[in-house]
Each structure stands twice: as C-alpha cells, then as structure tokens.
DRENPA-3360 file (N, C-alpha, C; in nm, 2 decimals, always signed):
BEGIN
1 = XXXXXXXX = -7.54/-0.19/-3.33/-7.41/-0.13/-3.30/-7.34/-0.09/-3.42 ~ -7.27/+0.06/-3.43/-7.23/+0.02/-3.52/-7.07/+0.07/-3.54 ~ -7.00/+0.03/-3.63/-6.87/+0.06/-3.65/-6.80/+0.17/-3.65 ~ -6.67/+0.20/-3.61/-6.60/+0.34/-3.69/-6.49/+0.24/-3.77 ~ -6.48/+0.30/-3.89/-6.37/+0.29/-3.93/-6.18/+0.35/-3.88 ~ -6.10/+0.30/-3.92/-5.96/+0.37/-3.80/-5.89/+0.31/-3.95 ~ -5.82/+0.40/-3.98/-5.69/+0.37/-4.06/-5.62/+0.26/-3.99 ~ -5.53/+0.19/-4.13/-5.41/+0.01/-4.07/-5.31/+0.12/-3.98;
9 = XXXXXXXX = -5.31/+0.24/-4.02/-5.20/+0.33/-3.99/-5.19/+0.38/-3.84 ~ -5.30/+0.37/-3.75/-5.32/+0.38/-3.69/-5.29/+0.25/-3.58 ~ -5.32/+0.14/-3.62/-5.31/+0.02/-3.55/-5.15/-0.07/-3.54 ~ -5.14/-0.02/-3.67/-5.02/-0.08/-3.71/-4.85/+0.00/-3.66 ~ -4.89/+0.15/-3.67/-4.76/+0.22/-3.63/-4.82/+0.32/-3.53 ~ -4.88/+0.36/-3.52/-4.94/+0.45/-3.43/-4.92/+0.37/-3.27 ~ -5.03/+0.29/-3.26/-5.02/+0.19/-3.16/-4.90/+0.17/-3.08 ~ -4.77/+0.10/-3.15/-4.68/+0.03/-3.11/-4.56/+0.15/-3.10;
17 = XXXXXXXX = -4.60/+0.25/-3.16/-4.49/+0.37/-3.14/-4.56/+0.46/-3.00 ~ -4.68/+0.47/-2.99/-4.68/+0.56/-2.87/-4.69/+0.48/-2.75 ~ -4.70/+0.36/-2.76/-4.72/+0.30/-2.60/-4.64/+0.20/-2.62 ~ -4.55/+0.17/-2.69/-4.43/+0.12/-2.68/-4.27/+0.19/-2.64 ~ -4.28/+0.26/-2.81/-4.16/+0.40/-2.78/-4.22/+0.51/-2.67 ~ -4.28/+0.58/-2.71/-4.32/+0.69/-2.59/-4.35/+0.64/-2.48 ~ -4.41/+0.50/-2.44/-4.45/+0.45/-2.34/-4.57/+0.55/-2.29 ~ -4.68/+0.58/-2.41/-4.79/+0.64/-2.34/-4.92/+0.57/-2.39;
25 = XXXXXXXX = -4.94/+0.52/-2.33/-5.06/+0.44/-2.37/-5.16/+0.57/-2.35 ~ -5.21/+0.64/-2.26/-5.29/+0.78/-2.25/-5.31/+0.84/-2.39 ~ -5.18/+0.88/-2.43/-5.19/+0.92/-2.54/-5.23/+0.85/-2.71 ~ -5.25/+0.75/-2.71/-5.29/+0.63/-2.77/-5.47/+0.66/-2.75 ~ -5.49/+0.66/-2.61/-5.64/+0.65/-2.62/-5.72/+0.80/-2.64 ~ -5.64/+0.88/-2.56/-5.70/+1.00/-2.64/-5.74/+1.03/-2.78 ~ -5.59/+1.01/-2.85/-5.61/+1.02/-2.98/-5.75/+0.93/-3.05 ~ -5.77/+0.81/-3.00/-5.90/+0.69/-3.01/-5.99/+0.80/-2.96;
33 = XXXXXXXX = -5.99/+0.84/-2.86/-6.14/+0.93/-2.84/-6.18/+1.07/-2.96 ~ -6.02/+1.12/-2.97/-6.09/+1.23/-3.05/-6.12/+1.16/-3.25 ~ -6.06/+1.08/-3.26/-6.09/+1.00/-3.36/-6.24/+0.99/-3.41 ~ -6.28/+0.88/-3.24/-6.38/+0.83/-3.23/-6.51/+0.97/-3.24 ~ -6.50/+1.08/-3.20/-6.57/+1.23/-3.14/-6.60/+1.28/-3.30 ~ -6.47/+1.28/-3.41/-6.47/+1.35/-3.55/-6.53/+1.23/-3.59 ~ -6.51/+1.11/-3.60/-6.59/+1.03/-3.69/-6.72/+1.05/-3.67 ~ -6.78/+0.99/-3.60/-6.92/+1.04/-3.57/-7.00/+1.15/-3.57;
41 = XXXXXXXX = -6.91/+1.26/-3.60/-6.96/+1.40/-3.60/-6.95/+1.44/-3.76 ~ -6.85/+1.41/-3.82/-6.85/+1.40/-3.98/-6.73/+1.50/-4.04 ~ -6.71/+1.59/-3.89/-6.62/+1.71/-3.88/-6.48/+1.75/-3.89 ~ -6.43/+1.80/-3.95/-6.29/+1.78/-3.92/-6.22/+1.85/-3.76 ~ -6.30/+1.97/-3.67/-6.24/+1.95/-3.58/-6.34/+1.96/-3.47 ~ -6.31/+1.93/-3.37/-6.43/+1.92/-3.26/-6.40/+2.00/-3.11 ~ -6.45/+2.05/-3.06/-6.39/+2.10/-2.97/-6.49/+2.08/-2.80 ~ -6.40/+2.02/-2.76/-6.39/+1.96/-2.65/-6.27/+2.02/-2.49;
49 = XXXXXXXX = -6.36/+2.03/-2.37/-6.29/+2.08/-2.28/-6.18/+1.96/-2.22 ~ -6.12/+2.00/-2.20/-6.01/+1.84/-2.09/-6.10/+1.75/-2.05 ~ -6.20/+1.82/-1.98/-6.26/+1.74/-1.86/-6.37/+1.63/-1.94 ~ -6.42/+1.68/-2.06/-6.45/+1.57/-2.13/-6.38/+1.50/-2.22 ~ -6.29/+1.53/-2.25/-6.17/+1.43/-2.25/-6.17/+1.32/-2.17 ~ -6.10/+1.39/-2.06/-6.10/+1.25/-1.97/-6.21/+1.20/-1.94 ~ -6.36/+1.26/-1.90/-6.47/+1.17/-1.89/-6.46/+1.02/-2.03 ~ -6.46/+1.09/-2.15/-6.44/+1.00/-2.23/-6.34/+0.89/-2.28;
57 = XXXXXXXX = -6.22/+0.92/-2.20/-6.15/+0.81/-2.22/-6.09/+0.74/-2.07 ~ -6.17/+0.83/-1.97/-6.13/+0.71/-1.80/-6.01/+0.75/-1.80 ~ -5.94/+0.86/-1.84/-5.80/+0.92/-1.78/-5.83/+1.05/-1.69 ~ -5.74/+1.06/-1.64/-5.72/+1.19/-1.54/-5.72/+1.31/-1.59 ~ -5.78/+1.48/-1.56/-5.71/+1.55/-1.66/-5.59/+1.59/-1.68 ~ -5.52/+1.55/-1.57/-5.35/+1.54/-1.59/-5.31/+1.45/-1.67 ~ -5.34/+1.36/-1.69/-5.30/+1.28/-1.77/-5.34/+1.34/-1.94 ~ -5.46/+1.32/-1.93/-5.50/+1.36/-2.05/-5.43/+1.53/-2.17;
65 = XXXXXXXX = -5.39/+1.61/-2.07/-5.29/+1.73/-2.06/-5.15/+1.68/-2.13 ~ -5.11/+1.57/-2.05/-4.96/+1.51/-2.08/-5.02/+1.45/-2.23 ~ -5.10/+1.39/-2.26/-5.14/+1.31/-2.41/-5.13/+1.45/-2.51 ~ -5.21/+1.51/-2.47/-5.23/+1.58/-2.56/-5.12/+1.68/-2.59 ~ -5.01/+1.71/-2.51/-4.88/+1.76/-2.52/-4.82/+1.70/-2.59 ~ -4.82/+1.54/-2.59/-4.73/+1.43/-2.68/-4.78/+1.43/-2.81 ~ -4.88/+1.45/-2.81/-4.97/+1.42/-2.98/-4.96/+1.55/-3.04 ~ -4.96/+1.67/-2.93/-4.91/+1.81/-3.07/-4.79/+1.80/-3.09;
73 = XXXXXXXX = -4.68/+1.76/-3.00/-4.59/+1.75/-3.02/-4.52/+1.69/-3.13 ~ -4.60/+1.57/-3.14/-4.55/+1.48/-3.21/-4.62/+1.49/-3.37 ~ -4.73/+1.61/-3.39/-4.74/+1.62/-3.49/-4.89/+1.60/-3.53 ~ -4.96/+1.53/-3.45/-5.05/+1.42/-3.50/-5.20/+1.47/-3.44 ~ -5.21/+1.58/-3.34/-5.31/+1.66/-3.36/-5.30/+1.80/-3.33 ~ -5.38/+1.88/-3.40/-5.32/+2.03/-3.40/-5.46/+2.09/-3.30 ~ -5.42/+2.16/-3.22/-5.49/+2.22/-3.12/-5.52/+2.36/-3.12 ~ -5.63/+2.46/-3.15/-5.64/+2.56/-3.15/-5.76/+2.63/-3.07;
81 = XXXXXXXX = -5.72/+2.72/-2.99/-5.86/+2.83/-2.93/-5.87/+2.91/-2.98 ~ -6.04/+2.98/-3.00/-6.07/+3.06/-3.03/-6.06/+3.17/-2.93 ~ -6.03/+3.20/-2.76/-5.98/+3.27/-2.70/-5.95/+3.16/-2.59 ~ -5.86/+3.26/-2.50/-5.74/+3.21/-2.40/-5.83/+3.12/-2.30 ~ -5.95/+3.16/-2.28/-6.12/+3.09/-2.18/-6.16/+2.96/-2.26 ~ -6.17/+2.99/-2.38/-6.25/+2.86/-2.45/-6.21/+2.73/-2.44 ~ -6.27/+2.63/-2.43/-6.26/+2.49/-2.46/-6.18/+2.48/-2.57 ~ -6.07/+2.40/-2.61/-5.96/+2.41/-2.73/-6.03/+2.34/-2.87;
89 = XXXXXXXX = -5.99/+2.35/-2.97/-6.06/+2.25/-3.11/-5.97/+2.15/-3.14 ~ -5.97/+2.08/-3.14/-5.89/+1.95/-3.19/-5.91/+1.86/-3.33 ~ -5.83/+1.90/-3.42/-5.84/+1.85/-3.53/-5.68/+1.69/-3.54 ~ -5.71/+1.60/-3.57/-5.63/+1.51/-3.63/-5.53/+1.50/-3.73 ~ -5.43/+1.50/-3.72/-5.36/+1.52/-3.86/-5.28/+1.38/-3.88 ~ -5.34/+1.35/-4.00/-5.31/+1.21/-4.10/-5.24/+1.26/-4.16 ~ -5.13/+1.23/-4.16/-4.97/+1.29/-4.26/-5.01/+1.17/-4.32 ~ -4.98/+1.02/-4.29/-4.93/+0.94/-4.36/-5.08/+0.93/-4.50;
97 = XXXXXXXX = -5.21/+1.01/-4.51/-5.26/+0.99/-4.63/-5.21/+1.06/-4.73 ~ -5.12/+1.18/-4.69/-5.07/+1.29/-4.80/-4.95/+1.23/-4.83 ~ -4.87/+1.15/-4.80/-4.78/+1.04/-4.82/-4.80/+0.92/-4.90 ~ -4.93/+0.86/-4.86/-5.00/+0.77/-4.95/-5.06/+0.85/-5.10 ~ -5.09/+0.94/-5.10/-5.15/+1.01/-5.21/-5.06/+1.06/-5.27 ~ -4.93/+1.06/-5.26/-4.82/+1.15/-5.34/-4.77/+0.99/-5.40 ~ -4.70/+0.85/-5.36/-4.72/+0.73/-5.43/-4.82/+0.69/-5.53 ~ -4.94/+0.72/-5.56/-4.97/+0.67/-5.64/-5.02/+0.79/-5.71;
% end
C-alpha cells in the first residue's frame, strides 16, 4: 500500500474550516480526491468530468457541483475548460506554501 503525502495545512485548517465553518464536509472530500488524482499523477492539473468526481468520492453530482463552487470560491482550487463541452481541469491552489516561503 502506499502513502500520499497531505500538507499539516490541510488537516489542521482546511479540515475544521470547511466542515466546521462552511459546514461542508463534500467539499473537504472533494478537495481529498482531487489532491489524491494530482498526487499520483505527478501533475499539477488534472481534468476530470463531475461524474467522476462523485464516482470518486461517493457524493452526488449535485453535491459535488456545490463543493466545487465552495472551493473556487474560496480560492483553493482554480477550475478551467478548454471549451464550453469539455470535462473541466482542476488545479489546487496552496496559498499557505507562498506564505510559508515568503517567512523564511
């Protein structure tokens, strides 16, 4: 078996802010799948239709729609098509490493 790595930042503030504050747990696991989708792939963005989304994280694709609304929103993944038809690209955005790298 083997591991992914997940930033403390993730566990530590990520976690308790979106399924606490936001009260979306959905959006917590999404974000875990497309994590999980770029780590493994080595990539920085991956592109994936809804529906495997939800196959992948056991949400609805309404649900998964609402996550992924909250997480552009909120900054933390940026979403782009290559046309209006296509499955969308989903890249991750780790603000808090450009914040840790400006400290030291």
């Amino acid at each position: 078996m083997n591991h992914i790595a997940i930033d403390e930042y993730v566990l530590d503030v990520l976690l308790p802010d979106l399924v606490g504050h936001d009260r979306s747990a959905p959006a917590f696991l999404v974000y875990l799948v497309l994590w999980k989708v770029l780590f493994r792939s080595g990539e920085r963005r991956i592109q994936m239709s809804l529906r495997q989304l939800a196959e992948a994280s056991g949400l609805s694709k309404s649900a998964v729609q609402k996550a992924v609304r909250l997480l552009t929103r909120r900054h933390l993944v940026q979403v782009r098509r290559r046309s209006p038809t296509s499955a969308p690209e989903y890249e991750l955005i780790r603000h808090w490493l450009r914040r840790r790298a400006r400290r030291t």
